[in-house]
PyMOL CGO cylinders between C-alpha atoms (Angstrom):
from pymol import cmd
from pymol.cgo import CYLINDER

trace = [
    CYLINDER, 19.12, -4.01, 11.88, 15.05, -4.53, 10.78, 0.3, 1, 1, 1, 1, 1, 1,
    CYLINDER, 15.05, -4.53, 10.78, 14.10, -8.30, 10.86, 0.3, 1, 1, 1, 1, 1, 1,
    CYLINDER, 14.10, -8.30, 10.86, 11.04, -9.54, 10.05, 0.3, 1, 1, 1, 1, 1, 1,
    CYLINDER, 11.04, -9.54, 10.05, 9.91, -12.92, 11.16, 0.3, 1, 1, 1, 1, 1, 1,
    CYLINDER, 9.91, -12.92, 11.16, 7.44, -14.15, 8.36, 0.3, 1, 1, 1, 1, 1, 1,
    CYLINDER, 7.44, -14.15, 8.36, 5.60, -17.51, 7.94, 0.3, 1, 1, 1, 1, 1, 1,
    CYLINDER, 5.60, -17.51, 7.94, 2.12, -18.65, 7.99, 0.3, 1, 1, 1, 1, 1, 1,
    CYLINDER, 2.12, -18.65, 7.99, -0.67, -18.23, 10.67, 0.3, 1, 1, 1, 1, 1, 1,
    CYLINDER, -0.67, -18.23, 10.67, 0.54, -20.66, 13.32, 0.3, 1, 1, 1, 1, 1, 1,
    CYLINDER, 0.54, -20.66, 13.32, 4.13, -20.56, 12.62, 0.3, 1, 1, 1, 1, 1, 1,
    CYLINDER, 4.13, -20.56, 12.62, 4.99, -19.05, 15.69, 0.3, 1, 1, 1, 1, 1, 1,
    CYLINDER, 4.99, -19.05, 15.69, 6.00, -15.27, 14.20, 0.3, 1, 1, 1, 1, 1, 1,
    CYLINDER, 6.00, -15.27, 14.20, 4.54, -13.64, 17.53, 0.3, 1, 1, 1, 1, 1, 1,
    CYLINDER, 4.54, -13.64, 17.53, 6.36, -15.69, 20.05, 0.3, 1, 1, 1, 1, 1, 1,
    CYLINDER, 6.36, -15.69, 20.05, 9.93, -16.33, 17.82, 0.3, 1, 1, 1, 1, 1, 1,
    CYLINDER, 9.93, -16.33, 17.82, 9.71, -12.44, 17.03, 0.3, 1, 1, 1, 1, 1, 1,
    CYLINDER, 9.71, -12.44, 17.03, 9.41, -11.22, 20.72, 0.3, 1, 1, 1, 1, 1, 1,
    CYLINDER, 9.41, -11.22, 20.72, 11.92, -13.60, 21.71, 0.3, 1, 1, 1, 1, 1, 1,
    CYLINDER, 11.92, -13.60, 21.71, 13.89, -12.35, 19.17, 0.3, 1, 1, 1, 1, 1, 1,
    CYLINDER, 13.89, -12.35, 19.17, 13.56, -9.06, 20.06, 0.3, 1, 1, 1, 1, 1, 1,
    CYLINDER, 13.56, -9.06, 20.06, 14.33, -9.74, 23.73, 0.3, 1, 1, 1, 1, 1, 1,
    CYLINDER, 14.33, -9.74, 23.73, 17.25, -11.30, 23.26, 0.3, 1, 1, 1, 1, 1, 1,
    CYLINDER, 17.25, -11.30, 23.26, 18.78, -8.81, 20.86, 0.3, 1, 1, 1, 1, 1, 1,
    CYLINDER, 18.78, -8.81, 20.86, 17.44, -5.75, 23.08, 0.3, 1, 1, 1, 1, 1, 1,
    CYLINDER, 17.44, -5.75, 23.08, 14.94, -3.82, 20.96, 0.3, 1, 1, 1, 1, 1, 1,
    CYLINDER, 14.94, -3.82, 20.96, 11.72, -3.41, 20.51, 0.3, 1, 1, 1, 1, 1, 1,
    CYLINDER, 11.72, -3.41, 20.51, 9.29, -5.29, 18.64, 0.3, 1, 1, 1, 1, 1, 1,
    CYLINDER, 9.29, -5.29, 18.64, 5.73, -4.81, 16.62, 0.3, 1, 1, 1, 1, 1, 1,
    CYLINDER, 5.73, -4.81, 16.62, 3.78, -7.66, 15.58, 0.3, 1, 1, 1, 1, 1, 1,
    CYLINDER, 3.78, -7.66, 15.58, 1.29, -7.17, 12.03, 0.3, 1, 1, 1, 1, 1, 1,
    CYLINDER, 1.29, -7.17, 12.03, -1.73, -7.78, 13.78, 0.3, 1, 1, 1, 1, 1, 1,
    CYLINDER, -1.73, -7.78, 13.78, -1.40, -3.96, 15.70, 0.3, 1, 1, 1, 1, 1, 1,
    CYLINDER, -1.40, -3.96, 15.70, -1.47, -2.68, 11.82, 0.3, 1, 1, 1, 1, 1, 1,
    CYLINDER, -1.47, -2.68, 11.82, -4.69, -4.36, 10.84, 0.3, 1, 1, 1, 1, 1, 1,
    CYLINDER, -4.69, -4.36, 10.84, -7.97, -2.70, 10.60, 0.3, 1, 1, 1, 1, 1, 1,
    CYLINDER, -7.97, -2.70, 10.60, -10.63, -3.93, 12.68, 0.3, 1, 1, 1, 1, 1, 1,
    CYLINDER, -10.63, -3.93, 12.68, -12.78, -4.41, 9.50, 0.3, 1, 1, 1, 1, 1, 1,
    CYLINDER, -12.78, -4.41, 9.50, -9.94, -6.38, 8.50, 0.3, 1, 1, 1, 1, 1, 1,
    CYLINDER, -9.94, -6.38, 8.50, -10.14, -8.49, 12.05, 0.3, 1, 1, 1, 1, 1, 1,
    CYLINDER, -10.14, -8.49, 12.05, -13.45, -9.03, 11.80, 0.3, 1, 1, 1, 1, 1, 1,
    CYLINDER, -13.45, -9.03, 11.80, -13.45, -10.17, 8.24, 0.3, 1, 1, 1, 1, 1, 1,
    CYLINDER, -13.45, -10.17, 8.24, -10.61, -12.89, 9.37, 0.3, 1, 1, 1, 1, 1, 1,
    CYLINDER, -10.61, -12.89, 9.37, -12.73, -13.81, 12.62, 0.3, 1, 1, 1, 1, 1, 1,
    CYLINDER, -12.73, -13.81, 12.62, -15.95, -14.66, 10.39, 0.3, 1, 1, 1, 1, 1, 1,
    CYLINDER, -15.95, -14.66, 10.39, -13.59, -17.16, 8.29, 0.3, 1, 1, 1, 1, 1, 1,
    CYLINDER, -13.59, -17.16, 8.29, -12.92, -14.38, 5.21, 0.3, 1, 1, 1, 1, 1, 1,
    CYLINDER, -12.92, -14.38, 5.21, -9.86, -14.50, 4.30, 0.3, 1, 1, 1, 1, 1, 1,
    CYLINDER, -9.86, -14.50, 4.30, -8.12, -10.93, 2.98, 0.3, 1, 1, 1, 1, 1, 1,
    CYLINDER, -8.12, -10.93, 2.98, -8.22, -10.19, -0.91, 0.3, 1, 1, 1, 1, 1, 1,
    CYLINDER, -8.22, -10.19, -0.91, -5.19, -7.99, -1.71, 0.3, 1, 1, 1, 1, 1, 1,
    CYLINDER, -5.19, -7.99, -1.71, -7.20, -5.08, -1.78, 0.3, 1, 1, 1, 1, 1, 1,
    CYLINDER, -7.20, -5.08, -1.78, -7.78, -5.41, 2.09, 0.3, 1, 1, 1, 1, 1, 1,
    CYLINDER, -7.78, -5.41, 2.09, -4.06, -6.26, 2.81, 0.3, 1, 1, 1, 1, 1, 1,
    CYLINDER, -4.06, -6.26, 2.81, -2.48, -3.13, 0.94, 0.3, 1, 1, 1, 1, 1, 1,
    CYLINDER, -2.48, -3.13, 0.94, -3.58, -0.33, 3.68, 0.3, 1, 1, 1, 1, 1, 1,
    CYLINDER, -3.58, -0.33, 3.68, -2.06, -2.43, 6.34, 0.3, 1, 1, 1, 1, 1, 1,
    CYLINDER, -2.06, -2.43, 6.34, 1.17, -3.19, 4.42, 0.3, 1, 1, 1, 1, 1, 1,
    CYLINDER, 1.17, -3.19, 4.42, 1.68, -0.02, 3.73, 0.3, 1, 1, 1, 1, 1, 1,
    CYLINDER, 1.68, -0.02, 3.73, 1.30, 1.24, 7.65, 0.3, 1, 1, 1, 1, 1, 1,
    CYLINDER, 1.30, 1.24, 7.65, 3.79, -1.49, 8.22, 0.3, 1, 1, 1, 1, 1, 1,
    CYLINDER, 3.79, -1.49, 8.22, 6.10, -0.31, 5.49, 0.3, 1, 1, 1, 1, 1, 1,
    CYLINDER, 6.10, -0.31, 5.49, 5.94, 3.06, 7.37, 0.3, 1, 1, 1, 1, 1, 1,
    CYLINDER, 5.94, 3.06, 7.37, 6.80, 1.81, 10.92, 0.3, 1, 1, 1, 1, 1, 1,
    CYLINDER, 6.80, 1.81, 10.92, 9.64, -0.30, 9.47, 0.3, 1, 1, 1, 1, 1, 1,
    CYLINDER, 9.64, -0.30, 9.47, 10.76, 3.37, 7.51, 0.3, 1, 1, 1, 1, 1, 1,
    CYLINDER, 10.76, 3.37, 7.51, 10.39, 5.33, 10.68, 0.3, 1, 1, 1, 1, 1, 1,
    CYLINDER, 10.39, 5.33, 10.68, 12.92, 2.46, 12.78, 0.3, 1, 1, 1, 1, 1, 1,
    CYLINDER, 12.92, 2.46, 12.78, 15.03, 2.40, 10.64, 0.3, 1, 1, 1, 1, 1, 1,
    CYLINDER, 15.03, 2.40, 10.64, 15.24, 6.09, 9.67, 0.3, 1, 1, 1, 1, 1, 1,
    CYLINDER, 15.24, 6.09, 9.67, 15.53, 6.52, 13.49, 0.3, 1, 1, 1, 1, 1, 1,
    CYLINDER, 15.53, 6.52, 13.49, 18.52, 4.22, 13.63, 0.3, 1, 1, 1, 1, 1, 1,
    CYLINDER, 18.52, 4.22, 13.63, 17.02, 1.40, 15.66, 0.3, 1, 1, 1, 1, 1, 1,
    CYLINDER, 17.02, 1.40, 15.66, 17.21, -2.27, 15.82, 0.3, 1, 1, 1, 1, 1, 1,
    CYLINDER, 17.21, -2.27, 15.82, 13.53, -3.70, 15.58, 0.3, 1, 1, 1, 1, 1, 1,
    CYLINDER, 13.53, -3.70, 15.58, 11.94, -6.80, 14.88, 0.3, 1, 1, 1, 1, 1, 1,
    CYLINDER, 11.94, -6.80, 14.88, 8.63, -7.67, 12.82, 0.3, 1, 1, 1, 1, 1, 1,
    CYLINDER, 8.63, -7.67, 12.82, 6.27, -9.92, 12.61, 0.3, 1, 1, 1, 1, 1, 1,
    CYLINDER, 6.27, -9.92, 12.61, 4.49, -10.25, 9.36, 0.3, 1, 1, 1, 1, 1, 1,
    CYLINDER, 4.49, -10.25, 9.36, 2.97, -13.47, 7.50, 0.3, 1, 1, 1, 1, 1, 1,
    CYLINDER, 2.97, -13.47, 7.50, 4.13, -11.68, 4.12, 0.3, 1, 1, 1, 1, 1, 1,
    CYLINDER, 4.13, -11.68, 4.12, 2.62, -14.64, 2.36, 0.3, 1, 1, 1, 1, 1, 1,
    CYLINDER, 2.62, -14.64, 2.36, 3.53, -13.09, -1.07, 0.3, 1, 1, 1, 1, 1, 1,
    CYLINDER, 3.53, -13.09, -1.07, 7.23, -11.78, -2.48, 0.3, 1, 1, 1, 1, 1, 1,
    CYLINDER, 7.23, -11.78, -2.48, 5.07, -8.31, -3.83, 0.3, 1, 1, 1, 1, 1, 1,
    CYLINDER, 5.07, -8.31, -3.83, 3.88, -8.11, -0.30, 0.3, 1, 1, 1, 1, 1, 1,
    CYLINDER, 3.88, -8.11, -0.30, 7.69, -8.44, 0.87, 0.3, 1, 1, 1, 1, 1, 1,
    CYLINDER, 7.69, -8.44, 0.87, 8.70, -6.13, -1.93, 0.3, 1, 1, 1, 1, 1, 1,
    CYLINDER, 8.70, -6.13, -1.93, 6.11, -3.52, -0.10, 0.3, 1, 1, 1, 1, 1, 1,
    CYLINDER, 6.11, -3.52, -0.10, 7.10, -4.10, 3.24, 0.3, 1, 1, 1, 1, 1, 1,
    CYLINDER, 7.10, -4.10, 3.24, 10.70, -3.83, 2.17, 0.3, 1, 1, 1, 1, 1, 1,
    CYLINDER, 10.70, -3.83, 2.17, 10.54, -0.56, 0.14, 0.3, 1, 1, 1, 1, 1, 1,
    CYLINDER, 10.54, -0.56, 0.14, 13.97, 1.12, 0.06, 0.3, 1, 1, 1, 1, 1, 1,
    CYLINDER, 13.97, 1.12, 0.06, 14.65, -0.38, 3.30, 0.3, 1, 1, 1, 1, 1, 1,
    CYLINDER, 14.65, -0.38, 3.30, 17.10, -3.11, 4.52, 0.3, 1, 1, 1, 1, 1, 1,
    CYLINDER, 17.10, -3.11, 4.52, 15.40, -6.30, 6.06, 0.3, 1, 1, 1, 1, 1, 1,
    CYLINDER, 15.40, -6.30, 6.06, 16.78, -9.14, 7.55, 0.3, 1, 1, 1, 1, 1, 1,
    CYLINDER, 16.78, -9.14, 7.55, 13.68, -11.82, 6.39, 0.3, 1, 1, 1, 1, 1, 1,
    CYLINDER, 13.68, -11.82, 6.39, 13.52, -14.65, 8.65, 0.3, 1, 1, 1, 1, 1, 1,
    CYLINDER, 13.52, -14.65, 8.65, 11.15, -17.33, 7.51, 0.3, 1, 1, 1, 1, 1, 1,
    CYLINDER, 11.15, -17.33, 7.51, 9.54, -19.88, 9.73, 0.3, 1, 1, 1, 1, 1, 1,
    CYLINDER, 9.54, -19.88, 9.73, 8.54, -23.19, 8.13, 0.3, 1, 1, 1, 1, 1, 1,
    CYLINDER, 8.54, -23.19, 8.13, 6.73, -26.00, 8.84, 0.3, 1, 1, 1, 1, 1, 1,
    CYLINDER, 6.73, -26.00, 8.84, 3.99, -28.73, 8.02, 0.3, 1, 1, 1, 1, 1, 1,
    CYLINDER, 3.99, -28.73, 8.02, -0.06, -28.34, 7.13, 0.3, 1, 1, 1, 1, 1, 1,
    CYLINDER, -0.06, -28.34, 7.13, -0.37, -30.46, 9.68, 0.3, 1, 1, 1, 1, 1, 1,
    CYLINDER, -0.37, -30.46, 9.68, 1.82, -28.85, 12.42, 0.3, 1, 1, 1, 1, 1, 1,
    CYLINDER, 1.82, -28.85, 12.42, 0.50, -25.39, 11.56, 0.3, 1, 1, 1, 1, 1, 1,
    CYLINDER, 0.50, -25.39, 11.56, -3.25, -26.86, 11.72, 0.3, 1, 1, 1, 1, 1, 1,
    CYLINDER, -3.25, -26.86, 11.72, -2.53, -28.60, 15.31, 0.3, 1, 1, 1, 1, 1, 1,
    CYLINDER, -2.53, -28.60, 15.31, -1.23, -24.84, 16.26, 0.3, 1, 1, 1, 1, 1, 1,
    CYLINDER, -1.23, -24.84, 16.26, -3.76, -23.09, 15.29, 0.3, 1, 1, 1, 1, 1, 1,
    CYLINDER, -3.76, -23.09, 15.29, -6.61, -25.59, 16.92, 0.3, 1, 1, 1, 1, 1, 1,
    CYLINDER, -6.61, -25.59, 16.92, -5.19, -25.56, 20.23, 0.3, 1, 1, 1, 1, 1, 1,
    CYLINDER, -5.19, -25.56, 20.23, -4.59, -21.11, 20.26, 0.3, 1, 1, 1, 1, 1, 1,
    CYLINDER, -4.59, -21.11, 20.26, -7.12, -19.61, 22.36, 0.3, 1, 1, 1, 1, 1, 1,
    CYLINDER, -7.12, -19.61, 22.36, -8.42, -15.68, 22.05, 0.3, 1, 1, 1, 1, 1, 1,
    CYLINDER, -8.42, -15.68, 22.05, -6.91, -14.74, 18.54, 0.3, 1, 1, 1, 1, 1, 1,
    CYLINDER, -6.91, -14.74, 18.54, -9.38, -13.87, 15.71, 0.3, 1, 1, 1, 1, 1, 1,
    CYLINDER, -9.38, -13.87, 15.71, -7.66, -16.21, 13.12, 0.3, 1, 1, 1, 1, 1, 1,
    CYLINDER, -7.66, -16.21, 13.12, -9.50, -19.05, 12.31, 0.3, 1, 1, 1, 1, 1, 1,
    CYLINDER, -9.50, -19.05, 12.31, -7.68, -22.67, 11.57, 0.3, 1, 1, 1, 1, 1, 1,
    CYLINDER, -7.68, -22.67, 11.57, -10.58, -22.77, 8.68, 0.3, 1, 1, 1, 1, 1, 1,
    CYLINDER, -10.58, -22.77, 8.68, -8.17, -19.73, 6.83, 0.3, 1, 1, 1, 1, 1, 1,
    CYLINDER, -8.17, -19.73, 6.83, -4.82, -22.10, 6.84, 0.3, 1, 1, 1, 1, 1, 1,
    CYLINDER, -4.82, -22.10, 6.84, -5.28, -23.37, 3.47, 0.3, 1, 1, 1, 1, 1, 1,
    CYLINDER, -5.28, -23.37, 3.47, -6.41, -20.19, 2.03, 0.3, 1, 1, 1, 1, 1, 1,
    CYLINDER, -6.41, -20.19, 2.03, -2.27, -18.96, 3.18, 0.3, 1, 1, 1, 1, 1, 1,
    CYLINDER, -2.27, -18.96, 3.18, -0.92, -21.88, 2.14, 0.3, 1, 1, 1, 1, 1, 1,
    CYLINDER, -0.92, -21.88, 2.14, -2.41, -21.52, -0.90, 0.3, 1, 1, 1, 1, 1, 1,
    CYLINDER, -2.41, -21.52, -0.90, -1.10, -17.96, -1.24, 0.3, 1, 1, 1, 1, 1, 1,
    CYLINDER, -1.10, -17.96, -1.24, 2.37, -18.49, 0.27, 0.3, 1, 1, 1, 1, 1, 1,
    CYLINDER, 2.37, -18.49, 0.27, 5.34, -17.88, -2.12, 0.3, 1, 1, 1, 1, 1, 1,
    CYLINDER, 5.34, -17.88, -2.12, 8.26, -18.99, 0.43, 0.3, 1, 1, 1, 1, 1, 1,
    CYLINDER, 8.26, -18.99, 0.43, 11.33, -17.09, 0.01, 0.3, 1, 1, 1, 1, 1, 1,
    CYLINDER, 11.33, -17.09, 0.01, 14.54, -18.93, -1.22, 0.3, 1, 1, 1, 1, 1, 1,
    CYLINDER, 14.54, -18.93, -1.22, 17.25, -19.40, 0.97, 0.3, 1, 1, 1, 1, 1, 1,
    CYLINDER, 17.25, -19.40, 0.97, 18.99, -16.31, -0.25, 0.3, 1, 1, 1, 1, 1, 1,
    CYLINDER, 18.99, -16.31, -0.25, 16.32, -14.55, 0.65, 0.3, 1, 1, 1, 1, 1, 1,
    CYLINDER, 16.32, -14.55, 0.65, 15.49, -15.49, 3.87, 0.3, 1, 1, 1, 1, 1, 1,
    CYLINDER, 15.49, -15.49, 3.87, 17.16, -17.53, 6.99, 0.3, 1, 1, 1, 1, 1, 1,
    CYLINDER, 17.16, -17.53, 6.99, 14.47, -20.20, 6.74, 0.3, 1, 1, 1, 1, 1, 1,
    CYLINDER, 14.47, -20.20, 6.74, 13.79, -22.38, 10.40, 0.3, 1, 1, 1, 1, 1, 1,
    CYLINDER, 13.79, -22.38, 10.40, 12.27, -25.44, 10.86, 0.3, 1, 1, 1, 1, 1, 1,
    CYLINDER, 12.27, -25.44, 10.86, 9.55, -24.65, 13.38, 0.3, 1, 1, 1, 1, 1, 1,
    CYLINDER, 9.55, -24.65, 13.38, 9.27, -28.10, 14.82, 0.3, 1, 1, 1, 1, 1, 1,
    CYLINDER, 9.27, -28.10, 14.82, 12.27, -26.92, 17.32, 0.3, 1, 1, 1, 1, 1, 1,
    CYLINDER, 12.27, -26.92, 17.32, 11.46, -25.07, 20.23, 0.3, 1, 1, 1, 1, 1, 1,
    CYLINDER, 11.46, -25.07, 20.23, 11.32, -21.27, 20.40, 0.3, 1, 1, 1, 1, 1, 1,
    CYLINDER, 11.32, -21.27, 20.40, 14.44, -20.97, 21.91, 0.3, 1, 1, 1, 1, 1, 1,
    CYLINDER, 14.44, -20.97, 21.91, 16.20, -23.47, 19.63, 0.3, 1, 1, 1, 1, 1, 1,
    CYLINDER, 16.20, -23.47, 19.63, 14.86, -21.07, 16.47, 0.3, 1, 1, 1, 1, 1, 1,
    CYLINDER, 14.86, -21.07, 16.47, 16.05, -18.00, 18.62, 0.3, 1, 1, 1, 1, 1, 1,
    CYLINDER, 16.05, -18.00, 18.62, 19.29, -19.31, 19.32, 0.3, 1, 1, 1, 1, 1, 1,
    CYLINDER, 19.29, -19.31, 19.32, 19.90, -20.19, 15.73, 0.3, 1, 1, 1, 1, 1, 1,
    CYLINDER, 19.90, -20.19, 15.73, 19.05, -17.14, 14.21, 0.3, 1, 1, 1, 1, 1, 1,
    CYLINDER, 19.05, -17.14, 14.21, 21.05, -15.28, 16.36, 0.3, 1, 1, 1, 1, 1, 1,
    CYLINDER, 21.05, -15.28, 16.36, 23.84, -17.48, 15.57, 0.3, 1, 1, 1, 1, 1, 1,
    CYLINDER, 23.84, -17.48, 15.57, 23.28, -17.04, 11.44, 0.3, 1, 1, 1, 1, 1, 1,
    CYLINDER, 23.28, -17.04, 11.44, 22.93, -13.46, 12.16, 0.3, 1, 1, 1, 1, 1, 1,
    CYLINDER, 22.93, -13.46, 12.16, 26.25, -13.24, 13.84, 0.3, 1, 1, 1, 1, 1, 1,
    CYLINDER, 26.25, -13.24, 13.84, 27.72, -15.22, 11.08, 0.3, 1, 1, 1, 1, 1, 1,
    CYLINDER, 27.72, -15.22, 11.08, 26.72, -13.13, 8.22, 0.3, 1, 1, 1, 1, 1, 1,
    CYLINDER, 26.72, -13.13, 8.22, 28.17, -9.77, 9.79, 0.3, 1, 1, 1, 1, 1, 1,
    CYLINDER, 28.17, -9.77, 9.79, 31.48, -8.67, 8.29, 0.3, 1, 1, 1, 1, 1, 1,
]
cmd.load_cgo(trace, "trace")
């Protein structure tokens, strides 16, 4: 199974991915090893991403999720995905398992102040919100990120289970 833990920049996609990952025993990429470093910098200076910058790196992601899958693995992503084309893209002809992680302006901003040594500014937060098209419920297991990690972890492992035949 491919999941890919989604949300906004402070949602926690890192942290509930690798947990994620841990827990279910395989191995686990976040987006940021996929961006550019022009694309980095541009964040770090407070620019947020046109589409044009964002396509290059969606497609290398596309390709990792292709090659675990193709290989027959169980993997976990992390990946804002703000927009559904971008989740088309990342998707392809392959089958993901979207989890979406939710939560306030104000949570996400409170975050993203207090993270230390990551090139994404708390200036850029409005620019995703801006830009996010949340996926419906039948898209997506959607979790409330005001619960801890492991709460969100346990949960999704629990929905998971549920929806296998």
């Amino acid at each position: 199974m491919i999941i890919l833990v989604m949300g906004v920049a402070g949602s926690g996609k890192t942290t509930i991915g690798a947990g994620l990952a841990a827990r279910l025993g395989c191995g686990f990429s976040d987006a940021d090893e996929f961006h550019s470093e022009a694309n980095k910098l541009k964040m770090a200076h407070g620019i947020a991403l046109t589409d044009e910058d964002r396509w290059p790196w969606l497609q290398s992601m596309h390709a990792a999720i292709e090659a675990q899958q193709r290989a027959g693995h169980d993997h976990v992503f992390a990946c804002s995905a703000l927009k559904k084309r971008y989740r088309d893209v990342l998707r392809g002809g392959s089958d993901l398992q979207l989890v979406f992680l939710q939560g306030s302006a104000e949570l996400l901003a409170e975050r993203l102040t207090r993270r230390r040594g990551h090139f994404f500014p708390v200036d850029l937060l409005k620019d995703q919100l801006d830009n996010l098209e949340a996926p419906t419920e039948e898209e997506a297991l959607i979790m409330d990120i005001r619960q801890t990690p492991e709460e969100i972890i346990d949960a999704i492992v629990q929905q998971l289970r549920d929806k296998r035949p």
